[in-house]
FIKOLZA-1660 file (N, C-alpha, C; in steps of 0.1 Angstrom, whole numbers, plus 5000, padded with zeros to 4 digits):
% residues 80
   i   px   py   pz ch aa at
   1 8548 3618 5546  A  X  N
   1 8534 3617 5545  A  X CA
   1 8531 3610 5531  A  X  C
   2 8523 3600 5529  A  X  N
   2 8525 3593 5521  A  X CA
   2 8514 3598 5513  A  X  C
   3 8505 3607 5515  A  X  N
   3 8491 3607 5511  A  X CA
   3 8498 3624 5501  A  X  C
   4 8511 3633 5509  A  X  N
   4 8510 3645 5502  A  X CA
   4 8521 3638 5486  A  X  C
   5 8525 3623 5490  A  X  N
   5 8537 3620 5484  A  X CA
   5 8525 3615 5464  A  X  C
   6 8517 3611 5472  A  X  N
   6 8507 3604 5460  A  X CA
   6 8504 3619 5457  A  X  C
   7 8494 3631 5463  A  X  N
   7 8492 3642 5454  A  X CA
   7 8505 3645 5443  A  X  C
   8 8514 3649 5446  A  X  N
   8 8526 3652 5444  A  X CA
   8 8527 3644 5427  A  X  C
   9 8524 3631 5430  A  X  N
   9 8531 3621 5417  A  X CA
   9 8522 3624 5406  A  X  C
  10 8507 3626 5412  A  X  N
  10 8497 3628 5401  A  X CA
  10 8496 3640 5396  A  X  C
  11 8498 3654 5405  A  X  N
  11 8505 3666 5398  A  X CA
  11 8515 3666 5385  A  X  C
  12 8523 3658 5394  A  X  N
  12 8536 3659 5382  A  X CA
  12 8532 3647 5370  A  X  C
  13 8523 3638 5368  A  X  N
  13 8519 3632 5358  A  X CA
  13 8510 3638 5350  A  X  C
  14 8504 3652 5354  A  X  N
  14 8490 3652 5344  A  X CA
  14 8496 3670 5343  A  X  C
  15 8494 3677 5328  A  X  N
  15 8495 3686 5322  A  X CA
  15 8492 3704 5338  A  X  C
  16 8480 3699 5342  A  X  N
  16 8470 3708 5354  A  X CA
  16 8481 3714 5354  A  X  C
  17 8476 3732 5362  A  X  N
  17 8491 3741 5371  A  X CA
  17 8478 3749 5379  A  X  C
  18 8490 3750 5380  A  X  N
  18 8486 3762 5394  A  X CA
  18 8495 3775 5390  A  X  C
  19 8482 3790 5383  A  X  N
  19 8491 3798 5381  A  X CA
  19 8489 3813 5395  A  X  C
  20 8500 3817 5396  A  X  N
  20 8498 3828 5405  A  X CA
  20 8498 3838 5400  A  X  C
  21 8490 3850 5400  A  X  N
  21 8488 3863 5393  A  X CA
  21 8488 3869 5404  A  X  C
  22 8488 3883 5398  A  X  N
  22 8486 3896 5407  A  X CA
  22 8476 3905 5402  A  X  C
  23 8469 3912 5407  A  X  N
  23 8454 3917 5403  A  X CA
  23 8459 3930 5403  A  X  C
  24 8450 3938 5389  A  X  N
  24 8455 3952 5392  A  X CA
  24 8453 3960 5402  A  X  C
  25 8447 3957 5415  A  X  N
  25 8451 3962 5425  A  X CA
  25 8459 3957 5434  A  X  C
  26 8471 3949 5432  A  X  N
  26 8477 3945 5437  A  X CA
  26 8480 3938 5450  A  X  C
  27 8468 3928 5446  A  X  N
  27 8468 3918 5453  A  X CA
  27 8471 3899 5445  A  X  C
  28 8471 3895 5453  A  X  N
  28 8475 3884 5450  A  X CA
  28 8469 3870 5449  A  X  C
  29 8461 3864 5436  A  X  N
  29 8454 3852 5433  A  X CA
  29 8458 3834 5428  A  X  C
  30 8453 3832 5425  A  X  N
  30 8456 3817 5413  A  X CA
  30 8445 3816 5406  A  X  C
  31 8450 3807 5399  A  X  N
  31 8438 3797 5389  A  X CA
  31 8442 3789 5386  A  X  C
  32 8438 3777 5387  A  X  N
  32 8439 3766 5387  A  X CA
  32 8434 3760 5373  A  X  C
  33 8442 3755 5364  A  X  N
  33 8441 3750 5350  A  X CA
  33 8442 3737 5344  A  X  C
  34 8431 3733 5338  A  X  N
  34 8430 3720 5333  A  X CA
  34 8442 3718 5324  A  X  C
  35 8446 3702 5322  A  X  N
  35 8451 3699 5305  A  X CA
  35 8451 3706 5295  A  X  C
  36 8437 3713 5291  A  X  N
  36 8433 3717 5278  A  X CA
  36 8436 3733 5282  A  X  C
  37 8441 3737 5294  A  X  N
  37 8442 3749 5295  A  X CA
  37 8429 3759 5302  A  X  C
  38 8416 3753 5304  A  X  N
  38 8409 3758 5310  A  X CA
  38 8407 3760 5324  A  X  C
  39 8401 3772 5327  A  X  N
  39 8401 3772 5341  A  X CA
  39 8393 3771 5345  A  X  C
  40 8399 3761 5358  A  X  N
  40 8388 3754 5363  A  X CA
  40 8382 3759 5381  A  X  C
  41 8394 3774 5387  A  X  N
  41 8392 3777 5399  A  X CA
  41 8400 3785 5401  A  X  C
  42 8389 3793 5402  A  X  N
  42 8399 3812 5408  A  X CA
  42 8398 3812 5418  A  X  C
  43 8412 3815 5433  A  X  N
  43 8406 3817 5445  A  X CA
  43 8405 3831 5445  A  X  C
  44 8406 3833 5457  A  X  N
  44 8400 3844 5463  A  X CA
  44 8410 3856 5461  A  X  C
  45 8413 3868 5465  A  X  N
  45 8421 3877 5459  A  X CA
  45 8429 3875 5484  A  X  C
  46 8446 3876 5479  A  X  N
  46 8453 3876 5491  A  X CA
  46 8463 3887 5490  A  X  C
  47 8467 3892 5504  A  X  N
  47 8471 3906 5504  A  X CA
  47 8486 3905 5506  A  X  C
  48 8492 3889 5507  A  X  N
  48 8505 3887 5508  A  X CA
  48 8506 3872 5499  A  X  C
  49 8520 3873 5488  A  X  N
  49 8515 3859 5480  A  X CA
  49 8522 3847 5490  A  X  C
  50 8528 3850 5500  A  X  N
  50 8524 3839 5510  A  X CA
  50 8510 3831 5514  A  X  C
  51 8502 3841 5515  A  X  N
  51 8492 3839 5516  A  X CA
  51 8486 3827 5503  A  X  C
  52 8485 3836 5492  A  X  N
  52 8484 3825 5479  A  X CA
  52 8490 3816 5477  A  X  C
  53 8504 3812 5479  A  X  N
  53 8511 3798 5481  A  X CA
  53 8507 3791 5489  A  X  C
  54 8501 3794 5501  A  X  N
  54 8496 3786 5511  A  X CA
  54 8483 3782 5506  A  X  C
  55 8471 3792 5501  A  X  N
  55 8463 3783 5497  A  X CA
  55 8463 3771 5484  A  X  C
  56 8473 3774 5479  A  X  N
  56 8480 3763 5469  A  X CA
  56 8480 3751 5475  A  X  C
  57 8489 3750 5484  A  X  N
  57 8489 3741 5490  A  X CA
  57 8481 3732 5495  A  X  C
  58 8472 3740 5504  A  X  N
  58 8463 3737 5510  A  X CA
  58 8454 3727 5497  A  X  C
  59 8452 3734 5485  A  X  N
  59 8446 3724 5476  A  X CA
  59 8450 3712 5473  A  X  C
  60 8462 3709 5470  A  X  N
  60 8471 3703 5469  A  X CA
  60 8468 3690 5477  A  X  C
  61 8466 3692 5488  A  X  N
  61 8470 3683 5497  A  X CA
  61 8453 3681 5505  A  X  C
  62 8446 3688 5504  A  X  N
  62 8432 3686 5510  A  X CA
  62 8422 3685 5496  A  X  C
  63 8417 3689 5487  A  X  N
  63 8407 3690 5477  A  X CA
  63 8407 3679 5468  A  X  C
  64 8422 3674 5464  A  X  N
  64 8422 3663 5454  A  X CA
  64 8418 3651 5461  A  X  C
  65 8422 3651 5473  A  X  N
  65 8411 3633 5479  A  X CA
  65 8398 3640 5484  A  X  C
  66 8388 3645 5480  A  X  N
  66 8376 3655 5488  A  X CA
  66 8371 3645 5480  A  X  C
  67 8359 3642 5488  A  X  N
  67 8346 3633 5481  A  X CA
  67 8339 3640 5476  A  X  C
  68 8327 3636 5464  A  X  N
  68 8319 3644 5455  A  X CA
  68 8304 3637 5462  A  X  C
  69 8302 3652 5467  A  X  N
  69 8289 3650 5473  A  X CA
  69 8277 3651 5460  A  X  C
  70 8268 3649 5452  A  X  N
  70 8259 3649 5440  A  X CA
  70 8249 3651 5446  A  X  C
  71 8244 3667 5448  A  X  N
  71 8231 3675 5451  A  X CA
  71 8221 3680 5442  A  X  C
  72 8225 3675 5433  A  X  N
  72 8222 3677 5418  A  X CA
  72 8204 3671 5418  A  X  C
  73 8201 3660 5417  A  X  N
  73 8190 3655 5418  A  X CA
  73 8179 3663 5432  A  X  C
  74 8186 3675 5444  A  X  N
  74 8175 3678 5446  A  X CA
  74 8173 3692 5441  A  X  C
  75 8176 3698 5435  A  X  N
  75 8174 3710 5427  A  X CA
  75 8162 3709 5409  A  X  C
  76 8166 3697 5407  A  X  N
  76 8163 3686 5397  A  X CA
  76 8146 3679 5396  A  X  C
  77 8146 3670 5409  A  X  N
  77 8133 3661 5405  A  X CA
  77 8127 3669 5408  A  X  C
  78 8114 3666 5402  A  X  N
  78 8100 3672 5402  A  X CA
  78 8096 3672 5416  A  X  C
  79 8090 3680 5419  A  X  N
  79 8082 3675 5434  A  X CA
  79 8067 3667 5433  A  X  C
  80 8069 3657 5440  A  X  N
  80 8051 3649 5439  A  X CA
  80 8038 3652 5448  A  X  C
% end
């Protein structure tokens, strides 16, 4: 797959991770971390870290080619 081969190259070029934690009630998360160390995406809390690996992936390979939809301007302009 040529498209998971390109995620892949730009992962491994840029500082970003993917960390997996465990919550004190013992379930299983990520967060997702900029360059500078900030976080930039908590998912959701999973009851097996299969489960959390898999949504890893899923980012991985679906979110980083995701288009930016900009909804911004209708929360924004004035109404006339």
């Amino acid at each position: 797959m040529v498209f998971s081969k390109w995620i892949t190259f730009i992962l491994e070029k840029s500082m970003a991770k993917f960390e997996l934690k465990l919550s004190r009630n013992k379930k299983y998360y990520f967060v997702l971390k900029a360059d500078n160390g900030e976080i930039v995406l908590t998912s959701e809390l999973y009851n097996q870290k299969q489960s959390a690996e898999h949504g890893i992936n899923i980012i991985k390979l679906i979110a980083m080619g995701a288009d930016v939809v900009d909804l911004s301007d209708k929360y924004t302009s004035k109404k006339k």
